[in-house]
N, C-alpha and C positions, 0 to 999 in steps of 0.2 A: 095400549100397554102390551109388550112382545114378555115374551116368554124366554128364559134364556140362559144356557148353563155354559159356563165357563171353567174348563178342567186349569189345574195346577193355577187357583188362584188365590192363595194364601200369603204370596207374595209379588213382586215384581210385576211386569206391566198387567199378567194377569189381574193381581187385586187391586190396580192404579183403574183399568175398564171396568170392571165390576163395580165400584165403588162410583164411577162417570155413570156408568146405566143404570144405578139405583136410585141416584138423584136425580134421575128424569122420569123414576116412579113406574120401572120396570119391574117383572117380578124375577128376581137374580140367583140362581144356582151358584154355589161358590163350591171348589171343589178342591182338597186337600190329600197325605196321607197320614195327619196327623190328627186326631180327635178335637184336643185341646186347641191346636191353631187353627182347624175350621170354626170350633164355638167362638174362641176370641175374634176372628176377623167376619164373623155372623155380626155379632156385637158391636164391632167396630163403625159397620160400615150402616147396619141399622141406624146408628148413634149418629154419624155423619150425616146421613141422607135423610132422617124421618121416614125412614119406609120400610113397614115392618115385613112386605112379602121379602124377603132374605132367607132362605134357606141354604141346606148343605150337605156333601156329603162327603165318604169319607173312602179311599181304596187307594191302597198303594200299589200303582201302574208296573213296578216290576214284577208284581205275580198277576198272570193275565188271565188265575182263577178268581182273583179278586174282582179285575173288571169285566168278567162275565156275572159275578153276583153283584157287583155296580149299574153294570145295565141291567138286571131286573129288576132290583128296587128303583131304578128309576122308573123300569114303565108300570112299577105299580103304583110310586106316589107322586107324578106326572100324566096329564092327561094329554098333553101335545106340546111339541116346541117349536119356537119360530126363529131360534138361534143356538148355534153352540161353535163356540170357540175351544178348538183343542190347540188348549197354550201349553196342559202340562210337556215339559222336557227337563233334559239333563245332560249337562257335559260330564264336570268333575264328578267322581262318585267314589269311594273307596273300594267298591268291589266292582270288578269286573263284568262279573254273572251273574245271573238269577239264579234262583233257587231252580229252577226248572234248563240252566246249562244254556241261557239265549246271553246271547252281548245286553248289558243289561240299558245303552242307550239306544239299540235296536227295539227292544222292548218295551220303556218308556216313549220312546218317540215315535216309534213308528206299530208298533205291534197291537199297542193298547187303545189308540185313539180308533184305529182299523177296526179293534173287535167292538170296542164302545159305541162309533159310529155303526158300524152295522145293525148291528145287534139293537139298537132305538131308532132304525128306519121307520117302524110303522108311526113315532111318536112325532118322526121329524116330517113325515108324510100330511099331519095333522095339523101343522102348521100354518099359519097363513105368510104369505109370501117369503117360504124359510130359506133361510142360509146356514152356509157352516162355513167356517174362517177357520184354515188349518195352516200353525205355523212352523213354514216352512225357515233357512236361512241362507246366505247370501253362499256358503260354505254346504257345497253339492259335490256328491263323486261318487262314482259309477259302484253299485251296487253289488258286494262278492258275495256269490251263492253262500259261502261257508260263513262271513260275518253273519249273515241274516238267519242262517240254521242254529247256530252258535259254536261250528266246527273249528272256525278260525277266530285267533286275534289281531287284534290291531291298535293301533295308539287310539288315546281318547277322541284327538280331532279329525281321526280319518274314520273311526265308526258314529261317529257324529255326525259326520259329513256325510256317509253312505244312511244313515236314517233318517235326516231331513230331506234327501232326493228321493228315496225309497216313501216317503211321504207324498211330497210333491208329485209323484207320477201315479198315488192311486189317487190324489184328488183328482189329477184331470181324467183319468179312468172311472170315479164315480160321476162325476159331474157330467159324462155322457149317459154313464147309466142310467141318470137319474134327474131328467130334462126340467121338473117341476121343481127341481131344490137349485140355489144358486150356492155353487160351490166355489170358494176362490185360497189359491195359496201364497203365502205371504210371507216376505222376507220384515221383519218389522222394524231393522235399522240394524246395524252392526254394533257392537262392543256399546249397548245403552248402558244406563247406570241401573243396572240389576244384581241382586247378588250372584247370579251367574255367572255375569260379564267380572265381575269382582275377583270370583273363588279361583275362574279361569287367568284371567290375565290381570288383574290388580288393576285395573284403570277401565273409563270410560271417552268414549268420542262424544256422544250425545247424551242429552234428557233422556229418560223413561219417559216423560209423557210423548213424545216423538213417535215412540211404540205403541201408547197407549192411543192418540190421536187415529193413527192408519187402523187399528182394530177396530175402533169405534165407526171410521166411515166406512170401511169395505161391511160394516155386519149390517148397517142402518142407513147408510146415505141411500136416497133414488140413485142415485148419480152412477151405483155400482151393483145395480141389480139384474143389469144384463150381462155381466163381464165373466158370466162362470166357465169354468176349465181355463181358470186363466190364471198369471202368478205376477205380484206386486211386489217389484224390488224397491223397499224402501229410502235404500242407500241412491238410488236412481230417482224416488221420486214419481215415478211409474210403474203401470203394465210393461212388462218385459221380458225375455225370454230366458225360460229356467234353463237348467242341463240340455244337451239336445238328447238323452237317454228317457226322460219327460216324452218325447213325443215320438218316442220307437214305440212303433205297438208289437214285436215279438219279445224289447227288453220287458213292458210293462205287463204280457200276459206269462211271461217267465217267472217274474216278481211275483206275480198274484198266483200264481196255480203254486210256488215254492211258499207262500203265505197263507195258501189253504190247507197245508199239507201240514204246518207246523202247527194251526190253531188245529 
């Protein structure tokens, strides 16, 4: 039995894996920023699976004081993990910015999973053969100091774009750091039938479970437990090659010293 917390899984392929890992009698972190929709889809997925280890919790990723008091309550009511899926994201949004003046899909995609993941090293250190599955998408571009400070704007698909690559290049930067965790980034299919793909462009190409399927084996197959610092284009089918800004190491230690400066 794996241990395993799964962010922004209250819906879409996030709660489509969650609810696949419970019925194989996992014990399941579900994670939300709504109260009420983490207890109902706690409930939900209990009710589905027979399996009462379901837990939850609850922090809304555009304030990134909240998921700093996310990751404490986790390492206090967590003894170790042997998995985490950072599915939460966000395209459409009504507001721009956070309350703290960041691009607020800089912040949900890329800013929060950053401080999350750090910040529960020692838990994920604890784990036995652990992984983290962070999702990346097929839709990459080169990173502007000012989106990422929150100085500049930009439309919603190009600061979308610049957070999921700005993603993708600290996973293959932890994933050296941090030789004993298999770390891997993951395009999960284009335009799937999620309400995302929905609010965004009103249509889909594929199933959610397509999504749901590629998270499931890159967190738990053998098959992908040697593949870390590495990125799964799903639309491909494959291991394949992100951005080439992904494996600059002056763009990536640019990113991360303008990312320790903002947290």
């Amino acid at each position: 039995m794996k241990t395993i917390l799964i962010t922004g899984s209250t819906d879409g392929i996030g709660k489509l894996t969650a609810l696949k890992l419970a019925k194989e009698g996992h014990e399941v972190y579900v994670h939300g920023r709504s109260k009420a929709k983490v207890d109902s889809v706690i409930a939900e997925i209990k009710n589905a699976s027979n399996n009462e280890n379901i837990k939850g919790f609850v922090a809304d990723f555009s304030d990134l004081n909240a998921v700093k008091q996310l990751a404490a309550q986790i390492k206090n009511e967590v003894s170790s993990l042997d998995i985490l899926i950072n599915n939460a994201g966000i395209l459409k949004t009504s507001s721009e910015k956070t309350k703290e003046g960041l691009d607020i899909r800089m912040s949900v995609n890329y800013l929060a999973p950053y401080i999350l993941t750090e910040s529960i090293l020692p838990l994920l250190e604890k784990g036995s053969e652990t992984r983290i599955v962070n999702l990346s998408s097929a839709a990459q571009s080169t990173v502007q100091k000012g989106v990422l400070t929150g100085d500049a704007t930009v439309n919603d698909s190009e600061s979308y774009a610049q957070s999921k690559l700005a993603l993708t290049m600290w996973s293959f930067y932890f994933a050296k750091q941090h030789p004993n965790i298999t770390t891997i980034a993951v395009n999960p299919g284009s335009l799937l039938n999620t309400k995302m793909a929905k609010e965004a462009y009103g249509q889909h190409w594929s199933p959610a479970e397509k999504g749901v399927d590629i998270l499931y084996d890159l967190a738990m197959s053998e098959a992908n437990k040697n593949e870390s610092g590495k990125y799964f284009d799903n639309d491909k089918g494959g291991f394949s090659n992100a951005h080439p800004d992904a494996y600059d190491d002056s763009k990536v230690e640019q990113l991360l010293s303008i990312t320790k400066s903002i947290i």
